[in-house]
C-alpha positions in Angstrom: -7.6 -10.7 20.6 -5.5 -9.0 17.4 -7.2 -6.7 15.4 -7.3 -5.2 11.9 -9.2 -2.9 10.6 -8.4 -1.6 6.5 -10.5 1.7 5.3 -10.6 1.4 1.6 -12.0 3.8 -0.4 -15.8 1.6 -0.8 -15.2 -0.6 2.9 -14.2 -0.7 6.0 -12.5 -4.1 6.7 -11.9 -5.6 10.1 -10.8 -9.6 10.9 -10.2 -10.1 14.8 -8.2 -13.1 15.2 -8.8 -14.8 19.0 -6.1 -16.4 21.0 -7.4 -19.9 19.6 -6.6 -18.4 16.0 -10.7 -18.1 15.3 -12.0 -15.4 13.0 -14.2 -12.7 13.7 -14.8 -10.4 10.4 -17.0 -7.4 9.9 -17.6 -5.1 6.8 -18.8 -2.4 6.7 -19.3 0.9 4.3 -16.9 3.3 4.5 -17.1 7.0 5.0 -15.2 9.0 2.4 -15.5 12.4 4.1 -14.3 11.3 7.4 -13.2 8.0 7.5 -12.5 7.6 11.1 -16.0 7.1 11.2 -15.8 4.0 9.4 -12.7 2.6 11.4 -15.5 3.1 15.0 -18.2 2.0 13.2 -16.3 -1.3 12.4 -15.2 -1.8 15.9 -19.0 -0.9 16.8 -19.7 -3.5 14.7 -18.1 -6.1 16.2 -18.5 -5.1 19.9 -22.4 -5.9 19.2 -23.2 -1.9 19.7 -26.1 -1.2 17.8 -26.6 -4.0 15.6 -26.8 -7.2 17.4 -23.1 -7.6 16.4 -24.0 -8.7 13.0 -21.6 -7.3 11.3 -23.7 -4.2 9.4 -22.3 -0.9 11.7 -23.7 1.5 13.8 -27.3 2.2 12.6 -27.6 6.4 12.3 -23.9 7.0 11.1 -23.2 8.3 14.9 -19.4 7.9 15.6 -19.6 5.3 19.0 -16.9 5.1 21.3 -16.3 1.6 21.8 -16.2 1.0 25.8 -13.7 -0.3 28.0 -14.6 -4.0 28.0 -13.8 -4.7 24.7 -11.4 -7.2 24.8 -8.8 -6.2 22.2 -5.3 -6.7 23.2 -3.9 -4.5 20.5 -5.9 -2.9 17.6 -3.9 -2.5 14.2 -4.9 0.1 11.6 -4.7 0.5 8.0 -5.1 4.0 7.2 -5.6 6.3 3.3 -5.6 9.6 5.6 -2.0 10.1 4.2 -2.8 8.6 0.4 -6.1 10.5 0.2 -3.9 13.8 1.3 -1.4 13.6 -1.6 -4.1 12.7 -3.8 -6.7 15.3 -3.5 -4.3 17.8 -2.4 -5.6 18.3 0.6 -2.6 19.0 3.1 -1.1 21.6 5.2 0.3 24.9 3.6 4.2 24.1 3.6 7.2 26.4 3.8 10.3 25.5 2.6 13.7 26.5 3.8 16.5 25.4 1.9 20.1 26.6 0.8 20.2 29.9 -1.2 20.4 29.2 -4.8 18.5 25.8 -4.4 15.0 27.0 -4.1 13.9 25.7 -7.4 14.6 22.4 -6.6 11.4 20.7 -6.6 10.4 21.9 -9.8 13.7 21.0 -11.6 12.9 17.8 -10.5 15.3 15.2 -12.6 14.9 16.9 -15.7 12.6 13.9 -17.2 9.5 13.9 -18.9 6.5 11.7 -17.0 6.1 10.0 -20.2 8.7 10.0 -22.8 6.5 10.1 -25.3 3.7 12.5 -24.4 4.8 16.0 -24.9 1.6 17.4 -23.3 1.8 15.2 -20.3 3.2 17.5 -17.3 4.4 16.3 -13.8 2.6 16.8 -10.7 3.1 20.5 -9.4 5.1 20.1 -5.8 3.4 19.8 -2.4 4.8 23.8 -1.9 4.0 27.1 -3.8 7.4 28.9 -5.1 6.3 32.2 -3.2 6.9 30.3 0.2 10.2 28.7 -0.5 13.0 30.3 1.8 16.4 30.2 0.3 19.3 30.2 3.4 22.6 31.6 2.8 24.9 29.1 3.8 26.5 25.8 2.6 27.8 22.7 3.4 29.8 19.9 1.4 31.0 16.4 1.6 33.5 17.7 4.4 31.6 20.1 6.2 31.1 23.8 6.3 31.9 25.8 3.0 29.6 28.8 4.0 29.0 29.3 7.5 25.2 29.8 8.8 25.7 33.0 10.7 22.9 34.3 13.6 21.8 37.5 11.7 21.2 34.8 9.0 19.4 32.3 11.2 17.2 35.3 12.5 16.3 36.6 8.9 15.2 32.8 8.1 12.4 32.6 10.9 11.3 36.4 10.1 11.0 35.7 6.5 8.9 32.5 7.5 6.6 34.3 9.8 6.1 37.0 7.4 4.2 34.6 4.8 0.7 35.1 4.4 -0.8 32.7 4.6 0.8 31.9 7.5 2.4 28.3 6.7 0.5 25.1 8.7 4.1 23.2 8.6 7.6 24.3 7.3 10.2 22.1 5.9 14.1 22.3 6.5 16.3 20.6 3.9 20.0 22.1 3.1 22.6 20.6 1.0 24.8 17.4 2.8 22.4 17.6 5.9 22.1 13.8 5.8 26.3 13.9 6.6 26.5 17.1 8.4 23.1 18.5 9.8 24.6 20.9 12.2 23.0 24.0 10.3 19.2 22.0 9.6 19.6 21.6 13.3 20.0 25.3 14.2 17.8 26.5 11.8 14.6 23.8 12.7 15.3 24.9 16.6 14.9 28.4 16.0 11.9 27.9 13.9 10.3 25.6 16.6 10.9 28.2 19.5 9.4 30.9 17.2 6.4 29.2 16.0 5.9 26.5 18.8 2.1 25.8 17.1 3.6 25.0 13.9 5.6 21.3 13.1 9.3 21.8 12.1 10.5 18.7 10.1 14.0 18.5 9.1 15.8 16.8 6.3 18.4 14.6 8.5 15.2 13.2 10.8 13.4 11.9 8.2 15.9 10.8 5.1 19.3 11.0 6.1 20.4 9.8 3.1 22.2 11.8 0.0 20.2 12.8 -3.4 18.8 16.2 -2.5 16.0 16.1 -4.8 14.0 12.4 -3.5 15.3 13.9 0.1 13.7 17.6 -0.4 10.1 16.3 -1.7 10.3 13.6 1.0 10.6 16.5 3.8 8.3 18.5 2.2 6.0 15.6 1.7 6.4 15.1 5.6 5.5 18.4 6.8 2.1 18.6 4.1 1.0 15.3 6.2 2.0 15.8 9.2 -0.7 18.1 10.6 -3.6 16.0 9.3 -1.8 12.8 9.8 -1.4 13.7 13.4 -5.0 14.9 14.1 -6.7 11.5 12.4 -4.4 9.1 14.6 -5.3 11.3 17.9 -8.3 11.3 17.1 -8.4 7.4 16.3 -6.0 6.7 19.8 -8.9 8.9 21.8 -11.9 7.0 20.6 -10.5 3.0 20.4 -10.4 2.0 24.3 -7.4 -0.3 23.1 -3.3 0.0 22.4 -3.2 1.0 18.8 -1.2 0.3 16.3 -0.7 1.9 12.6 0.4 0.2 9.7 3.0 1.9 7.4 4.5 1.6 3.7 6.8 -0.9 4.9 4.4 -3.6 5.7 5.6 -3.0 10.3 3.6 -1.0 12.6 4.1 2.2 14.9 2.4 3.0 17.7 0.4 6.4 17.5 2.9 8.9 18.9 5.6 7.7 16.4 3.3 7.6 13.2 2.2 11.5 13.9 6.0 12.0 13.5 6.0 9.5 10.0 3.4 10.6 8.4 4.8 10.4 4.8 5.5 6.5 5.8 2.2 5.9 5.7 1.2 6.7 2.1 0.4 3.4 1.6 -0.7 2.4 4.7 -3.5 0.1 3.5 -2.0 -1.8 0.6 1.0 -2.8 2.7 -1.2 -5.0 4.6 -2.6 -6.8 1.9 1.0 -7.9 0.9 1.5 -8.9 4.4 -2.0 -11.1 4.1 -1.3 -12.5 0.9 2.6 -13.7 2.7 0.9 -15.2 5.2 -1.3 -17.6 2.6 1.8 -18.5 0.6 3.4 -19.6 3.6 0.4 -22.0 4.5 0.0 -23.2 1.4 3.8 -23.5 0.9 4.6 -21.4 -1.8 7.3 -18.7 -1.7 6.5 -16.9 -4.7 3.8 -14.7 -5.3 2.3 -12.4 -7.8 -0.2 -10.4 -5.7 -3.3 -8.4 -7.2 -5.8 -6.8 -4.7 -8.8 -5.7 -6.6 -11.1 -3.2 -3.6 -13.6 -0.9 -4.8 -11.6 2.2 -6.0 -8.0 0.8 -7.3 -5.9 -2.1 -7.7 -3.0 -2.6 -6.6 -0.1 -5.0 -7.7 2.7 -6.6 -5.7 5.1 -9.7 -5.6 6.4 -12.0 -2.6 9.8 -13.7 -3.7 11.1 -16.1 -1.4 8.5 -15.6 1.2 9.8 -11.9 1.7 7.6 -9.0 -0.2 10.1 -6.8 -2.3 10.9 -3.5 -0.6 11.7 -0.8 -2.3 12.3 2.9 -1.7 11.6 6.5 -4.0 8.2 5.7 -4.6 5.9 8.0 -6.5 2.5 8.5 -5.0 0.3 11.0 -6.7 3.3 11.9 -8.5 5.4 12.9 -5.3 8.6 11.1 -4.7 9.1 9.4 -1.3 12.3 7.8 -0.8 11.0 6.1 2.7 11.2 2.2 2.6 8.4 0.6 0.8 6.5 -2.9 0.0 7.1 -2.4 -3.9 2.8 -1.5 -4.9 1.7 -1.0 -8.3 -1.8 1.1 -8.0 -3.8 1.2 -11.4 -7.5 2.0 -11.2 -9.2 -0.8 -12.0 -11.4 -1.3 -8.8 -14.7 -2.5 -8.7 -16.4 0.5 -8.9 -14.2 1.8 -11.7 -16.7 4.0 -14.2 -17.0 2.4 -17.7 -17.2 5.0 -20.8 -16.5 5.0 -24.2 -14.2 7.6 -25.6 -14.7 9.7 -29.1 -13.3 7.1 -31.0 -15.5 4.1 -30.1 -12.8 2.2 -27.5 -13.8 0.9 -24.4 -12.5 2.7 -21.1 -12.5 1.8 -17.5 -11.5 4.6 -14.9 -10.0 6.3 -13.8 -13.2 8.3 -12.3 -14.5 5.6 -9.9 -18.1 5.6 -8.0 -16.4 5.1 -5.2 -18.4 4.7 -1.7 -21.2 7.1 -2.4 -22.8 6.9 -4.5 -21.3 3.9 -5.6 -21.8 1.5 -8.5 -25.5 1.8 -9.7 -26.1 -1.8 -8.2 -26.2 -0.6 -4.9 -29.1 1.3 -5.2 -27.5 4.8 -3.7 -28.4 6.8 -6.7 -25.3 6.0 -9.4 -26.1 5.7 -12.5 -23.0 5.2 -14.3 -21.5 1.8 -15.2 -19.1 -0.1 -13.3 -17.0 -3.2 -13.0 -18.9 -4.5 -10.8 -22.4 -3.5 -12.6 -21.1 -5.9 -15.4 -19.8 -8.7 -12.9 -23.4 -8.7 -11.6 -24.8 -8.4 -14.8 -23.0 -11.6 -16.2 -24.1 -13.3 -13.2 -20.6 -14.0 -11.4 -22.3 -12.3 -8.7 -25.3 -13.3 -6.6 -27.7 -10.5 -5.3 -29.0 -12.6 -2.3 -25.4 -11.8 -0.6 -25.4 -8.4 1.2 -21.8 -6.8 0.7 -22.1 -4.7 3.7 -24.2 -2.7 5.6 -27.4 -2.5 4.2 -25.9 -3.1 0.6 -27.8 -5.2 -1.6 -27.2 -5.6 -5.3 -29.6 -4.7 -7.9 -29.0 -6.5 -11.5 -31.8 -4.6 -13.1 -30.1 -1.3 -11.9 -26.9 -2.7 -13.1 -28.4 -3.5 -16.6 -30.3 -0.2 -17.0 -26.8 1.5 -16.7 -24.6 -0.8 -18.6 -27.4 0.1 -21.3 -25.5 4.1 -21.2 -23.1 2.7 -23.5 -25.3 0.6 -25.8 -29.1 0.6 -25.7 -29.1 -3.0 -26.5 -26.6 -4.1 -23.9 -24.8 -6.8 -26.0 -21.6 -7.5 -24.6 -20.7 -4.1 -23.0 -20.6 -6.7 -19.4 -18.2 -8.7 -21.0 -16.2 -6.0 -22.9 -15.7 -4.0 -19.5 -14.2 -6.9 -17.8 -11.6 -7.1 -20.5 -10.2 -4.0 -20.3 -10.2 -3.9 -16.6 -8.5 -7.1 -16.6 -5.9 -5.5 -19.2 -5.3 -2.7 -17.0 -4.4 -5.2 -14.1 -2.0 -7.3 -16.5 -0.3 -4.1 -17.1 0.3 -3.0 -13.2 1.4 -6.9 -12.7 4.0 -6.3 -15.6 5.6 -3.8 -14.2 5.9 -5.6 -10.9 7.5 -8.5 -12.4 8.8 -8.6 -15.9 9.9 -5.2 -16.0 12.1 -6.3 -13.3 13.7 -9.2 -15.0 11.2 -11.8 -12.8 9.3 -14.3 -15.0 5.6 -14.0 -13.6 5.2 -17.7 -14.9 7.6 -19.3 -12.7 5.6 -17.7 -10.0 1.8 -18.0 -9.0 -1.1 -15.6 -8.5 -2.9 -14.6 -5.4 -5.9 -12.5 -6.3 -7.8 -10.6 -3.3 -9.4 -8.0 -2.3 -13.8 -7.6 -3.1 -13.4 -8.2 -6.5 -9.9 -9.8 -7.4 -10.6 -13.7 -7.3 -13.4 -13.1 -10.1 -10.4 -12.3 -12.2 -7.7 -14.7 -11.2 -8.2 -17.1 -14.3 -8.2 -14.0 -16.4 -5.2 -12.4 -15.5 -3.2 -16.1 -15.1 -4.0 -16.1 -18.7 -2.6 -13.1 -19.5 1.0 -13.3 -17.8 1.3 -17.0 -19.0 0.7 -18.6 -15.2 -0.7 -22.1 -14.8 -1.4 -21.4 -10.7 -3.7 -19.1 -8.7 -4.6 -19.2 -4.9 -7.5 -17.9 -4.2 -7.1 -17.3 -0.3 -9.5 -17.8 2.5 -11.5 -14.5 3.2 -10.0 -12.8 0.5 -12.0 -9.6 0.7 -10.7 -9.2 4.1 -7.6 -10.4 3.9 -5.7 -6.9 4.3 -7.2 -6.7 7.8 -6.4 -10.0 8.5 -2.4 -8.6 7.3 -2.3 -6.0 9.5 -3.6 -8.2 12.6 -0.5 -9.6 12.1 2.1 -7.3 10.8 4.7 -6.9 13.2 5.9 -3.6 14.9 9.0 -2.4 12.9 11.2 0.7 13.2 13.6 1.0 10.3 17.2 3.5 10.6 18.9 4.6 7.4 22.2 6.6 7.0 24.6 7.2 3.9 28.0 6.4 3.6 29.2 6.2 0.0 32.5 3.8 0.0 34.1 1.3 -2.4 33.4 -2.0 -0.7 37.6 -2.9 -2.0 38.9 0.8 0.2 36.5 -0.8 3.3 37.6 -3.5 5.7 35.1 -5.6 8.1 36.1 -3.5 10.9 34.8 -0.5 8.9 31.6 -1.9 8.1 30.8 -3.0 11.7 31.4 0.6 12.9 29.4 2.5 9.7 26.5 -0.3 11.4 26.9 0.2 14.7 24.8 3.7 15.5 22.2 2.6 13.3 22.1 -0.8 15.3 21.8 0.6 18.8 18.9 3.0 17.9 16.9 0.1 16.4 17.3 -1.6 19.4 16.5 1.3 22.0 13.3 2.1 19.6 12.1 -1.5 19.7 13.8 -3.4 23.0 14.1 -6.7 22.3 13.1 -7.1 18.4 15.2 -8.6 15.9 17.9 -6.3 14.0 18.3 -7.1 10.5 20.7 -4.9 8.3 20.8 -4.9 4.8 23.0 -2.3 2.5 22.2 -0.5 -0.8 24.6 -1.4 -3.4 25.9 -0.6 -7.1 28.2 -0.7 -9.6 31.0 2.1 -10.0 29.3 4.8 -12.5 25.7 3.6 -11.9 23.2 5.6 -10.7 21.1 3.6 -8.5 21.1 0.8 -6.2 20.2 -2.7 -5.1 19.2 -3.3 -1.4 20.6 -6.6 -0.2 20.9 -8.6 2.7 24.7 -7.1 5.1 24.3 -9.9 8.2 28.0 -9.6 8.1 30.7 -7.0 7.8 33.0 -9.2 5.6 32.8 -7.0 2.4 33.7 -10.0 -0.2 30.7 -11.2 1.3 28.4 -8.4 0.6 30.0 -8.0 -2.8 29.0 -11.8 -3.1 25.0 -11.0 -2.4 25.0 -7.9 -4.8 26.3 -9.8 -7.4 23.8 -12.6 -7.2 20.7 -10.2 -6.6 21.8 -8.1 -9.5 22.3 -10.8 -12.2 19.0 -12.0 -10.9 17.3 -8.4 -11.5 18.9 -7.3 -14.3 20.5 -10.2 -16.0 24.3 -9.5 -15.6 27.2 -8.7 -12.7 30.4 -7.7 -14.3 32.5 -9.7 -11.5 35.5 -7.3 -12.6 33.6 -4.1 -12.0 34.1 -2.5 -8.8 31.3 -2.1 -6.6 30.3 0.5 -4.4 28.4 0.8 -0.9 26.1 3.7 -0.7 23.7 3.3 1.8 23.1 1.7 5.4 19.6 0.1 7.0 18.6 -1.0 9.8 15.6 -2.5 10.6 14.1 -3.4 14.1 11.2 -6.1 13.8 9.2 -7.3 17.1 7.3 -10.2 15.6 3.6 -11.3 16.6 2.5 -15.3 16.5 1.1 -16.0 12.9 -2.5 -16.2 13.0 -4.6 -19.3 11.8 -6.2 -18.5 8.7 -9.7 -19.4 10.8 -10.8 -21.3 8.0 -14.9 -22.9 8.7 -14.1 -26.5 7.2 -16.6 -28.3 5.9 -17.1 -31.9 6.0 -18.5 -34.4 3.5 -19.3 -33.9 0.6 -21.1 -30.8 -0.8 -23.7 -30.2 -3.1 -23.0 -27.7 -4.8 -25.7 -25.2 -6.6 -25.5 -24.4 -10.7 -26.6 -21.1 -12.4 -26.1 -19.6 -15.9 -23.3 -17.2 -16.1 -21.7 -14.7 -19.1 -18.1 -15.2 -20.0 -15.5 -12.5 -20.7 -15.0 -13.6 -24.3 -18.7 -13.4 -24.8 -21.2 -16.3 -24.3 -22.6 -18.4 -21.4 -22.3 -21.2 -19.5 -23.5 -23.2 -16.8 -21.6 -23.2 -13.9 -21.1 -24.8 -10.6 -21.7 -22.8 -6.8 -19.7 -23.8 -3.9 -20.1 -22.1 -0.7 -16.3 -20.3 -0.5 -14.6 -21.2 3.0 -16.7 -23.9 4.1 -15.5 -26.8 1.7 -13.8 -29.6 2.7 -10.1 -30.3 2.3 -8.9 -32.1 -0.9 -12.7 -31.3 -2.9 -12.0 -31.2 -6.4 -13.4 -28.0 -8.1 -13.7 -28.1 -11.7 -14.4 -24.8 -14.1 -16.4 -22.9 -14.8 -17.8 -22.6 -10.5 -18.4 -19.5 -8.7 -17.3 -19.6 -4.8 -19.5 -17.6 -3.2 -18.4 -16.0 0.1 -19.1 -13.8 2.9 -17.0 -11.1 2.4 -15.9 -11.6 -1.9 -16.9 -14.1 -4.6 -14.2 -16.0 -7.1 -15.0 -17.4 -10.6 -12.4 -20.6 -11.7 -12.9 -20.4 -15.7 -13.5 -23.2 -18.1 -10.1 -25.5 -18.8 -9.2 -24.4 -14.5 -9.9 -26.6 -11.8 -9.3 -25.9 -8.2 -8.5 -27.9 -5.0 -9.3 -27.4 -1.0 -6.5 -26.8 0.6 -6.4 -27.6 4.6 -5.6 -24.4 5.1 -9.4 -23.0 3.6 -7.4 -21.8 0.6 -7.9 -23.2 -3.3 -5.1 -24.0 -5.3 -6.5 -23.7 -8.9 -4.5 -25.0 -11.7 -5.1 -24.7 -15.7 -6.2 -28.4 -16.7 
């Protein structure tokens, strides 16, 4: 048995997929101000311990340690310990050592404004106060030593850094061309180990080596901020789950607990990577290669695309307005979650979020004291939702509470349900714009895969708003990033700089630039498949493409980068001389594809019919079909409501919607 559990911010998510591909789901509530607690009260949950294994937790909030017998094989976690960190600022006290003269670094930044057109928008202040940045004298360049780091020098560093107060929880080493010549980060994070043992010492050239000093500073400074809380949440998680675990990190692989306390900043988004890898999986059942995905939770949502079966990866990511240049399945996080607070602002316009309700007390429907209105208050109050189906737990909804709070905005109610599904579907457009038209990919060539609690109620909606004619609406979808990380595969992924015109390189060149970064994949991962690929540009551009290098002829490369270019960006100068900047390596031990563990139905259905509110205002009467246990090849026709265990989906009027063997339903605009 392979399993998955996903802490979002409203549930805890796990899907345990059996060696004859069967399904075993639990959800649960999560715990916002511990959410280990949440990850063992899922695997409670499915062990039987406490609740008859019905799926509804440990009764009491106790935190159970799951026994020996249970029969997990490996255990894979999606964690927001890291995300949650950067967000509410809640990491380790960092000190920064860095060359002399470069200790402003982080808040020159790139001399931009974080919106062009907002002068009193400010960037987000760096993970490290200026008082405890440590400037080195010394300095390197392209061809080594320029100043030398001398031992008085080294010894004045580590006094300086003991003589903070605070005392620092982590410091972070970063000089100038450590990712080509790291000699002095070396000597510099070895003295500072030996003199503060208790304390993590990251260095630059471990965790980017790669040039930019700026993305590569924040990153390492990023790293050490994590590190200490990352590393106490995964020991933590390793001692209580009686199984190998596994975590899941930005790049959609998995490390095993020892190497993710060392990665922390690869696991800012932890979570939504496995989602990606869930909504991969579906396309390749259902045979199609590419995919807009949306997953709607509780808190956020969070946009992403699948071309050619592969999810885009991308590196410098923002998250919570930090920079981390650490490879990355490309996620566009907007929040428009389920429990997303509606207001209206001074001049009369509709808002939705940022402030969400969260997990506690949650949207007023759930009867835990909010008050406030929510996405999914109006979703229940237009009747796409049913209040006979328990989310989780104990969670039951409640449309009179629902009503009573979507009457905040407008004593009379009248279409404030309808008006706040609009602009959350708005927001979402917008996130899945800038995953695919912004980068030259024409989201109607492609189709949708909504997921997540709440993202198939809003599949038709947001098809309409990109111009797509196809949306899958997959089996399980509210736990279909657990069922992504039961079968993401462990990964391990080297990088290394090396800055050369591909027409001044021969093959022979490129095979040895490869080579180091090869045989460390492999002797971090025996036995998984090496893939390289190499970050590209044009001569004078100022950033890069990462494409496919499976061979070291550079005509060959220069071939791919052309393509992938003119593909992104709509033009490849074939005259212009191209440039190789970077080198990766990645190190992938697969795991078998697990069934989808679809419950077919047979025969033919009957289905149920309730009045529901539209998003453009008015009602209709619509069909209800029991989601995951229809038949193969049943024809759906709009408006229905597929109601399902763990989320609901709504095909609008002019859709319709076919069973697909796989349990998934290919809806189409008529």
């Amino acid at each position: 048995m392979r399993v998955g559990v996903d802490v979002g911010g409203t549930f805890t998510d796990l899907v345990a997929v059996a060696s004859d591909g069967s399904l075993e789901i639990r959800k649960v509530a999560s715990t916002p101000r511990d959410p280990a607690v949440g990850l063992f009260r899922a695997v409670d949950a499915l062990i039987g311990m406490g609740d008859g294994g019905r799926g509804r937790g440990a009764s009491g909030g106790r935190v159970p340690r799951p026994s020996s017998r249970v029969p997990i094989d490996v255990l894979v976690h999606g964690t927001t310990v890291a995300t949650n960190a950067l967000l509410e600022r809640g990491g380790a006290r960092v000190a920064l050592v860095t060359t002399a003269g470069f200790e402003d670094l982080l808040w020159l930044r790139r001399q931009d404004r974080p919106a062009l057109y907002d002068l009193a928008r400010d960037h987000a202040p760096p993970l490290v106060e200026r008082r405890d940045v440590v400037g080195v004298v010394e300095r390197m360049g392209p061809a080594g030593p320029v100043v030398p780091l001398t031992e008085p020098e080294v010894t004045r560093v580590v006094a300086a850094v003991r003589g903070l107060t605070p005392a620092p929880g982590a410091v972070a080493v970063s000089l100038l061309f450590a990712f080509r010549h790291p000699a002095h980060e070396r000597r510099l994070a070895g003295a500072l180990h030996a003199a503060l043992p208790a304390v993590p010492v990251v260095a630059s050239h471990e965790i980017l080596p790669l040039f930019r000093e700026y993305e590569r500073t924040s990153t390492t400074t990023a790293e050490a901020y994590l590190r200490p809380k990352v590393s106490t949440y995964v020991a933590r998680a390793a001692a209580q789950i009686a199984a190998p675990l596994q975590i899941m990190t930005s790049s959609g692989g998995t490390l095993a607990p020892e190497a993710a306390t060392t990665r922390a900043a690869s696991l800012a988004l932890s979570g939504p990577a496995g989602g990606v890898v869930g909504a991969r999986l579906v396309g390749q059942a259902v045979g199609i290669a590419d995919l807009l995905t949306l997953d709607m939770g509780g808190t956020s949502a969070d946009a992403s695309l699948v071309t050619g079966g592969v999810a885009l990866t991308e590196g410098a990511e923002v998250v919570a307005g930090i920079p981390l240049a650490l490879p990355a399945i490309l996620i566009e996080t907007v929040s428009s979650g389920g429990g997303s607070i509606a207001t209206v602002d001074e001049g009369g316009a509709m808002k939705v979020g940022p402030r969400s309700a969260g997990a506690d007390p949650g949207p007023a429907c759930y009867g835990r004291g909010g008050t406030e209105p929510t996405v999914t208050d109006a979703c229940l109050a237009l009747g796409w939702l049913d209040p006979a189906y328990p989310l989780a737990d104990d969670v039951r909804l409640d449309r009179a509470a629902a009503e009573r709070a979507l009457r905040t905005l407008r004593p009379d109610g009248g279409g404030v349900a309808a008006g706040i599904v609009e602009v959350a579907a708005a927001v979402m457009a917008r996130a899945l714009k800038r995953v695919s038209v912004a980068r030259g990919i024409d989201p109607r060539t492609m189709a949708l895969l909504p997921f997540g609690g709440a993202g198939p109620l809003f599949g038709c909606a947001l098809a309409d708003a990109l111009g797509m004619s196809r949306v899958v609406i997959p089996p399980h979808p509210g736990v279909l990033s657990a069922l992504g990380l039961a079968a993401a595969p462990e990964r391990v992924e080297l990088l290394a700089s090396l800055h050369v015109r591909l027409d001044g390189v021969d093959a022979a060149g490129i095979r040895k630039a490869f080579h180091p970064l090869g045989v460390g994949a492999a002797s971090q991962l025996p036995g998984a498949v090496v893939t390289r690929f190499a970050d590209c540009r044009f001569a004078g551009q100022g950033y890069e493409v990462t494409v496919p290098a499976p061979q070291d002829d550079p005509a060959a490369l220069a071939a791919a980068f052309r393509t992938v270019h003119r593909a992104r960006y709509g033009h490849a100068d074939p005259d212009q001389a191209i440039e190789l900047v970077n080198l990766r390596v990645a190190a992938e031990r697969v795991v078998p594809a697990p069934g989808l563990g679809r419950r077919a139905g047979v025969g033919g259905p009957t289905p149920a019919r309730r009045e529901i509110g539209m998003r453009g205002g008015g009602s209709v009467r619509a069909e209800v079909w029991p989601l995951g246990e229809l038949p193969p090849d049943l024809e759906l026709r709009g408006p229905a409501v597929l109601a399902g265990p763990d989320a609901t989906a709504l095909i609008e009027p002019g859709w319709r919607g076919t069973v697909h063997r796989s349990g998934a339903v290919i809806v189409e605009r008529r």
